[in-house]
C-alpha positions in Angstrom: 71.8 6.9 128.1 69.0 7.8 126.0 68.2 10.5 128.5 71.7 11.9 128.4 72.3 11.8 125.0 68.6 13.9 124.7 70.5 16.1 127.0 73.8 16.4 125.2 72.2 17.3 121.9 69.5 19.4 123.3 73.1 21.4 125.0 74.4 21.3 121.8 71.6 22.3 119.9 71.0 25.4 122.1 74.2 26.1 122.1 74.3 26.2 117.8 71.2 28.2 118.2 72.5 30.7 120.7 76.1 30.5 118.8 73.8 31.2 115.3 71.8 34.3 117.1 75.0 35.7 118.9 76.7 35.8 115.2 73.5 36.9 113.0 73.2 39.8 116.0 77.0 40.9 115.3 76.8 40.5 111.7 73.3 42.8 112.3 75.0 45.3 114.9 78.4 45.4 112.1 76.0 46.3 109.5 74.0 48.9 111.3 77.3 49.7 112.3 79.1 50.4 108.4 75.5 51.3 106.7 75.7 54.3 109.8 79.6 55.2 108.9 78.5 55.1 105.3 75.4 57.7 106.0 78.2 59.4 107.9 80.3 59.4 104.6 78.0 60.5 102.3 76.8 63.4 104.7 80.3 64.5 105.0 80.3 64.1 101.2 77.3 66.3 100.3 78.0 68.9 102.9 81.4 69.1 101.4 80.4 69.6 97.9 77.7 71.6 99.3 80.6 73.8 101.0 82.5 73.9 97.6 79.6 75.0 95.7 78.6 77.7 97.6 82.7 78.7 97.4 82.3 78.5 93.7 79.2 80.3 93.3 80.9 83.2 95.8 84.3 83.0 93.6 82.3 83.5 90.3 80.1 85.8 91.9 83.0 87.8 93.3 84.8 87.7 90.0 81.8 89.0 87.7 81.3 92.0 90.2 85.3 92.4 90.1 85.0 92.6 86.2 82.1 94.8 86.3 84.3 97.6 88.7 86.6 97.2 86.1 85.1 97.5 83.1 84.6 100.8 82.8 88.4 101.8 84.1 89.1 99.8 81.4 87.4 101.1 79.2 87.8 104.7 79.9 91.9 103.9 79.6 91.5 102.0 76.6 89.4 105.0 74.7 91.7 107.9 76.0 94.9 105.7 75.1 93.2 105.2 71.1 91.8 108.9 71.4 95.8 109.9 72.2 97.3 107.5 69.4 95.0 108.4 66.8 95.2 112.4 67.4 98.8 112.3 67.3 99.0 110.5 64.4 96.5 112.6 62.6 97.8 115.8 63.6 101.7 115.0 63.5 102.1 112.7 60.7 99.3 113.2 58.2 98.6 116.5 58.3 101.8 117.8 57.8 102.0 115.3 54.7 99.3 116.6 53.0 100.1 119.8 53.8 103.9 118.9 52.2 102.1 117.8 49.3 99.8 120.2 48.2 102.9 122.5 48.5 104.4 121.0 45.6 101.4 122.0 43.1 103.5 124.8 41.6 106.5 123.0 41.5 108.6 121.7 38.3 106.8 119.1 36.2 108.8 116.4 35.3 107.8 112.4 33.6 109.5 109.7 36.1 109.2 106.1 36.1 108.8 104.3 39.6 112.4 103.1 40.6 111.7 101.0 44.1 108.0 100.1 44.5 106.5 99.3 48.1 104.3 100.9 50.6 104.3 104.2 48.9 101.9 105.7 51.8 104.3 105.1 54.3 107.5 107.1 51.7 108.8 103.6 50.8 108.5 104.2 47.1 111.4 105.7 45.3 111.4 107.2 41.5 113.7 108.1 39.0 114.0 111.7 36.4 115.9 114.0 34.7 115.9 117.5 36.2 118.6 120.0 35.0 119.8 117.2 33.0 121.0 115.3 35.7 119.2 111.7 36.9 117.6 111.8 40.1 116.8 109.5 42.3 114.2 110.4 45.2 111.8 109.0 47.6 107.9 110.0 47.4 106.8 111.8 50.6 104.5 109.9 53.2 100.8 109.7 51.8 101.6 109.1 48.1 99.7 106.8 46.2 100.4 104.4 43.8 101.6 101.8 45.7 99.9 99.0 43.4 102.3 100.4 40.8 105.3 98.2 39.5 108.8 99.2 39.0 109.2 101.2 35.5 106.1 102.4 35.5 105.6 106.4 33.9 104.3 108.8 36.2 103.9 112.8 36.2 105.9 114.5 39.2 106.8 117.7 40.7 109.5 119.2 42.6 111.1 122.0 44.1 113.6 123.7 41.2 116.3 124.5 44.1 116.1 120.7 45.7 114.9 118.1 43.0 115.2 115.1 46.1 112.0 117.4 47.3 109.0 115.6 44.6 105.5 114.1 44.6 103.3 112.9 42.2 101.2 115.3 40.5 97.8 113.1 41.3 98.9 113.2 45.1 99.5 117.4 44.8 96.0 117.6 46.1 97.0 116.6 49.2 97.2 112.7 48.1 96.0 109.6 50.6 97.6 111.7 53.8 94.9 114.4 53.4 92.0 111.2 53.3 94.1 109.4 56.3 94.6 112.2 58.6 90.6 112.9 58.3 89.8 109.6 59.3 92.0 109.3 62.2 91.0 112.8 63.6 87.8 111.7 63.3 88.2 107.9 65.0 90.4 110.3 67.6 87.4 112.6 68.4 85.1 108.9 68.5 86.9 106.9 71.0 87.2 110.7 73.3 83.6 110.4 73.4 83.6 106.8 74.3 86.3 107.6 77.5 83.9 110.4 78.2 81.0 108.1 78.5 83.0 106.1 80.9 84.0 109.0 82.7 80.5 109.7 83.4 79.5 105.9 84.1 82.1 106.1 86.9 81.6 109.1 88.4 77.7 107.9 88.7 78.6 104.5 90.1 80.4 106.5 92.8 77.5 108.3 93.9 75.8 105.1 94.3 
């Protein structure tokens, strides 16, 4: 009995033990097993982002080099559109203000109080006299001054004697703010033609590069 029993647990025993290495061994092969799908993973991960970086870098890089073709198209548009706007303005509006004004020096001196105050450079200013004894009510050309003025105040005008509706202030006879204006927007006209021209010339040498 003793001798079976000896042989019994000694079957069992090695059993356990076998039973304790077979399941240490699978736990050992199932963690080789998820530590190698987790090196997988994290491969996968950083070739990935290493994928998405290089994308980015190449989208930024594509994108500065995009802006940098287009600058200077831009630019040269941008000046001849300014160079365009501003000419115009100075040689169809302001020019032909003064030139209205300083054409009233000789006409009929009258006193007048302001009527409607308001941008007066832009002929939104209106003023009242007598002239032939009759009230008048007329607007001040484009380029007067005064527009800091408030309504009833005196002022010095003159106007034509065979259209009294025709009248400017005697300080703006000189030619007024128009004459200062269309200066400085034929000269910012002639600036940003230089500036398109400088493009122009940064194109045309890019090409040939």
């Amino acid at each position: 009995m003793t001798g079976l029993n000896g042989t019994v647990d000694g079957g069992g025993s090695g059993a356990r033990t076998g039973s304790g290495a077979g399941a240490a061994g699978g736990r050992r092969s199932r963690n080789a097993g998820s530590a190698g799908n987790g090196s997988g993973r994290a491969g996968n991960a950083e070739s990935g982002s290493g994928n998405a970086g290089a994308g980015g870098w190449g989208g930024r890089a594509g994108v500065h080099e995009t802006g940098q073709h287009l600058g200077p198209r831009a630019s040269l548009l941008m000046s001849l559109a300014f160079a365009l706007l501003l000419g115009a303005l100075s040689a169809l509006v302001m020019f032909p203000a003064a030139q209205h004004l300083r054409s009233l020096q000789d006409g009929e001196r009258a006193r007048a109080t302001l009527h409607t105050a308001g941008a007066c450079m832009t002929g939104q200013c209106k003023v009242t006299f007598e002239a032939d004894g009759q009230t008048v009510v007329a607007d001040l050309p484009v380029g007067s001054g005064g527009g800091k003025s408030s309504v009833g105040a005196a002022m010095d005008v003159r106007y034509q004697a065979d259209d009294p509706r025709v009248v400017a202030r005697t300080q703006d006879t000189g030619g007024g703010g128009a004459a200062l204006l269309a200066w400085l927007t034929a000269g910012a006209a002639v600036f940003f033609l230089a500036l398109s021209g400088a493009a122009a010339i940064f194109l045309a040498r890019q090409r040939r590069t």
